[in-house]
ZAVEX-748993 format. One record per residue (C-alpha): x, y, z; residue in one letter. Coordinates in steps of 0.2 Angstrom, whole numbers, plus 5000, padded with zeros to 4 digits. Example, Ala and Ser with C-alpha at 12.3 -4.5 7.8 and 13.67 -1.06 7.14 Angstrom:
ZAVEX-748993
506249785039A
506849955036S
This chain:
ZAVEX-748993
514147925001X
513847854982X
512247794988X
511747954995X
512448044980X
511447934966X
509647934978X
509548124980X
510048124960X
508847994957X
507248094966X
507848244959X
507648194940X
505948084945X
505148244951X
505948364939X
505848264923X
504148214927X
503848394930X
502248374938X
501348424956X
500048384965X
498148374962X
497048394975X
496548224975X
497948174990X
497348025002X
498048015020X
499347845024X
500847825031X
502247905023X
503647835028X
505147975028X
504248085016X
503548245023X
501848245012X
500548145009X
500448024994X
499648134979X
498248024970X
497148054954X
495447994953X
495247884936X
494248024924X
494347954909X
494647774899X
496347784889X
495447714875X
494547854871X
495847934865X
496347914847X
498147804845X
499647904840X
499747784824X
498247844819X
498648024820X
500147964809X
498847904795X
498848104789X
500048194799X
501548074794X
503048194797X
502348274812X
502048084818X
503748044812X
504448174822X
503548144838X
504247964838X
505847994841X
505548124854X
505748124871X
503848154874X
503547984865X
504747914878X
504348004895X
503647854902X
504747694893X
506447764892X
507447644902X
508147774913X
506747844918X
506047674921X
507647644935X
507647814943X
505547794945X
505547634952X
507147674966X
506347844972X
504647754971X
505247644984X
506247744995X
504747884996X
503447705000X
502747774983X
502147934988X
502948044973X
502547874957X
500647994954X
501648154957X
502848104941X
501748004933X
500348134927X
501448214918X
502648074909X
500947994906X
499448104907X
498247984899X
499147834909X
498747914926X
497147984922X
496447814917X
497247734932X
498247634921X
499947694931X
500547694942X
501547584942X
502547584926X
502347414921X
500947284921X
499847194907X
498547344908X
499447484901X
498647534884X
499747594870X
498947744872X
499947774890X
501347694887X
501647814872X
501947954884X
501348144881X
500548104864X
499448174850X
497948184857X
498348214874X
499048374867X
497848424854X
496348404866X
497148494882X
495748624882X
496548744892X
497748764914X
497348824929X
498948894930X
500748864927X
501648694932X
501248554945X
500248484927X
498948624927X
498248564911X
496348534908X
495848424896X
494548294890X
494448164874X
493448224861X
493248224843X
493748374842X
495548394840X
496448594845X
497848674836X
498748824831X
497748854814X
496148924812X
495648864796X
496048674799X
494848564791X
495048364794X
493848204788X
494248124802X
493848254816X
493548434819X
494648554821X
494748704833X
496148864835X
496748864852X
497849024854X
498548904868X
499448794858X
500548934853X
501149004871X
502448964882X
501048964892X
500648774887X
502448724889X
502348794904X
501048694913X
502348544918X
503948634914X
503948724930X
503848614946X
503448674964X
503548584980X
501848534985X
502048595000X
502948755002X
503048804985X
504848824982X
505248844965X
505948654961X
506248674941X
505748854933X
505948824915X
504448934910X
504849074924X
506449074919X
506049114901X
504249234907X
505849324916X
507049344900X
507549454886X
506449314874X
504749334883X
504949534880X
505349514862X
503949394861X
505049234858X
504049094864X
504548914869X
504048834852X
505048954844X
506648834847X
505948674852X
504848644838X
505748704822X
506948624813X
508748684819X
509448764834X
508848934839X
507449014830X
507048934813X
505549054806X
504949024794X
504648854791X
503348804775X
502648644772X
500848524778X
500348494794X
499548344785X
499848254770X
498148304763X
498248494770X
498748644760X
500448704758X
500848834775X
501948964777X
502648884791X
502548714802X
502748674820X
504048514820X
503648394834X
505348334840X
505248424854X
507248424855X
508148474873X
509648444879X
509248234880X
510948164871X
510747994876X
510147844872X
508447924879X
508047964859X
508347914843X
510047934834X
509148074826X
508648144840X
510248124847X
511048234835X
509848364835X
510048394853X
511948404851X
511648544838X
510448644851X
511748634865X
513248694856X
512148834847X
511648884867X
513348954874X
514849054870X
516549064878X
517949184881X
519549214890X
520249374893X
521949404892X
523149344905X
524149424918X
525849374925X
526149234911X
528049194917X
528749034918X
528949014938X
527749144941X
525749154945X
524649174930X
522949244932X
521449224919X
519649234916X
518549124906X
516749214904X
515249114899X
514049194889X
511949104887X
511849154869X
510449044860X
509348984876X
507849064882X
507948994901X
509648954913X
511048834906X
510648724913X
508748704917X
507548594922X
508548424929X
509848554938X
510448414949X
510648284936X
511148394922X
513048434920X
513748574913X
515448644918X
517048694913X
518748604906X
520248714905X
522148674900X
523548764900X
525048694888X
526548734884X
527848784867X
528248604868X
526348514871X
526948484888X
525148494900X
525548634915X
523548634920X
522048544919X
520448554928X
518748494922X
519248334916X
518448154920X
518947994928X
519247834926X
517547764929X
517047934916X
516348044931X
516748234933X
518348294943X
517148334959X
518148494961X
517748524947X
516248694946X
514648594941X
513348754935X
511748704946X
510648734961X
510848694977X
509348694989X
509248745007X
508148635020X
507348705036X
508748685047X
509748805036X
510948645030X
511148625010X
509948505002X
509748394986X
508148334993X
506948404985X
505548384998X
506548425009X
506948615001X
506448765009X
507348884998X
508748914986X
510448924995X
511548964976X
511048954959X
512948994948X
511948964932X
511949054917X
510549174914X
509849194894X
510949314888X
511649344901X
513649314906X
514649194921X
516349224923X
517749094931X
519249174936X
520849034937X
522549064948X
523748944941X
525748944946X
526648904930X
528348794931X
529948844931X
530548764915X
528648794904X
529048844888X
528349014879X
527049034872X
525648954885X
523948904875X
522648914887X
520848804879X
519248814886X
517948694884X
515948694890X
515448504892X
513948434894X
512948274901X
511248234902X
511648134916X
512948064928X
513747914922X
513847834939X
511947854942X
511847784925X
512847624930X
512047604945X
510547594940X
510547494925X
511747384930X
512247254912X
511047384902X
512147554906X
512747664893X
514247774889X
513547934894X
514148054878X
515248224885X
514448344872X
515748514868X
514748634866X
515948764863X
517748784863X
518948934865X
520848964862X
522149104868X
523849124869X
524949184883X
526749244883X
């Protein structure tokens, strides 16, 4: 059963955090259990046509600074990744390695440098992931998701001001570069089948309260704080003039792991518990002996797509609540981890569970036909957990009742398995807490 658990995580997050789909380019061969063909790429372009990320970093020393520690910089070496690629890569006979690859290495798989991950021909350029000049020569999509970017190496370099001016290469405005629409064309994945929405990070926001009020996906993930941080003056370069505001390039998430830097790390910690809020109504029947009913309501604050997103299989968010007594004696818990640091499994995990087409619920994601539930929490929108508890006869008055909304980028089993003597201590991130008494 553990098996099963960690394979449909593990080719959940290949596909998801990869966030990529199919190209058109899909040779025929035997696929093993996997019900589509192996997606391909025809090598287009030479990684070494494109300018190194350290040479970028020659000028634009912050942004390059920031970049390094981001998850971008490490889609394709973080070790995790590395572990969950290779075991879906070889229970799918390969067929999904291209389908992840194009977007955690663009440059990689468009050279034909990768797949596979590792070998002696991989160019610094692939190996550092989605980096400066894959982004800053993306000349426009033919859509969103499944990697709908077009791009091609050139000297010319595209960004978000229309006044740049570089010696080392031209510059071009691309209004592009300043829409959720660029985000957009590997943050939402679809099966390359049947189409069913597998990640909808950008739908999800295009369907919010921020795409109305004209919030885009840069307006969080690339300045400084948590939330939106406008506006932000500095240089683009170290040579450039003074702007009234600068796009940071962390990039930050929800990754709180050894995935990124320490900095990183902390910056991450800071968006989730700037994301939610929580509260708890008022208790009924709060009497020692009796039944005591409450409510806990979960309110997305501060993101502009669900909490969670993207990784919904591998993410987990959920709830811990307690229930002491006048005298600290513990009358309920739920939400609470065990020995090995894994989740109470009844406990509510805020996710997506998919349906395959004999009706049966799937975490499979080739095998998804449709959503069959999705209890997560829309942008501003509210979840509410009702709780039943019977209190003991001897509790002592007055009850405290504390809430918590935790966190983890991943499960720490899959992280174990996986990475065997290299497995971390997965962090339980508190995003928010809340308190009330009772009796």
């Amino acid at each position: 059963m553990r098996k099963a658990l960690l394979l449909t995580s593990v080719l959940l997050l290949s596909i998801l955090l990869s966030a990529c789909g199919d190209s058109g380019d899909s040779a025929g061969g035997d696929t093993g259990e996997t019900p589509f063909e192996p997606i391909t790429y025809a090598a287009r372009f030479k990684a070494s046509q494109f300018t190194e990320a350290s040479i970028c970093g020659g000028c634009h020393t912050d942004i390059y600074e920031q970049w390094q520690g981001s998850m971008h910089n490490n889609a394709m070496e973080d070790k995790l990744y590395q572990g969950l690629h290779a075991l879906a890569s070889k229970e799918t006979n390969g067929a999904i390695d291209a389908f992840c690859t194009v977007c955690h290495t663009p440059i990689g798989t468009l050279s034909g440098e990768v797949p596979p991950l590792e070998g002696p021909d991989i160019s610094d350029n692939s190996r550092d992931g989605v980096q400066c000049d894959f982004c800053h020569t993306v000349s426009g999509s033919t859509g969103i998701g499944n990697a709908s970017f077009e791009f091609d190496p050139s000297d010319t370099k595209k960004g978000p001001f229309d006044d740049a001016i570089s010696p080392f290469h031209k510059t071009q405005y691309s209004e592009l570069h300043t829409k959720s629409e660029f985000c957009g064309m590997c943050h939402d994945v679809n099966h390359p089948i049947n189409g069913v929405a597998l990640e909808a990070t950008y739908t999800e926001w295009k369907n919010s309260p921020y795409a109305e009020q004209g919030i885009q996906c840069q307006d969080c993930h690339m300045t400084p704080g948590p939330l939106v941080e406008k506006p932000n003056p500095g240089k683009a370069a170290t040579m450039g003039p003074e702007r009234p505001h600068i796009w940071t390039h962390n990039f930050v998430g929800g990754n709180a792991t050894e995935m990124a830097d320490e900095n990183h790390q902390n910056m991450a910690e800071e968006q989730l518990k700037a994301a939610a809020a929580l509260s708890i109504a008022a208790p009924s029947g709060a009497a020692p002996g009796g039944t005591m009913q409450f409510q806990v309501d979960i309110n997305n604050k501060g993101a502009g797509h669900y909490l969670p997103t993207g990784l919904t299989e591998v993410r987990q968010m959920w709830l811990e609540v307690a229930v002491t007594d006048a005298n600290g004696k513990q009358v309920y818990h739920s939400g609470g981890l065990d020995e090995t640091g894994n989740v109470d499994p009844d406990t509510v995990i805020y996710q997506t569970i998919f349906e395959d087409e004999e009706g049966n619920a799937t975490h499979l994601p080739w095998e998804a036909v449709k959503v069959l539930s999705d209890n997560r929490v829309p942008p501003m929108g509210t979840v509410s957990e009702p709780f039943t508890i019977t209190l003991p006869a001897d509790a002592a008055l007055p009850l405290t009742i504390t809430a918590k909304l935790n966190y983890q980028t991943a499960p720490q089993s899959m992280v174990d398995e996986l990475l065997g003597d290299e497995a971390f201590d997965v962090p339980v991130i508190e995003m928010v807490i809340a308190e009330i008494s009772a009796g």
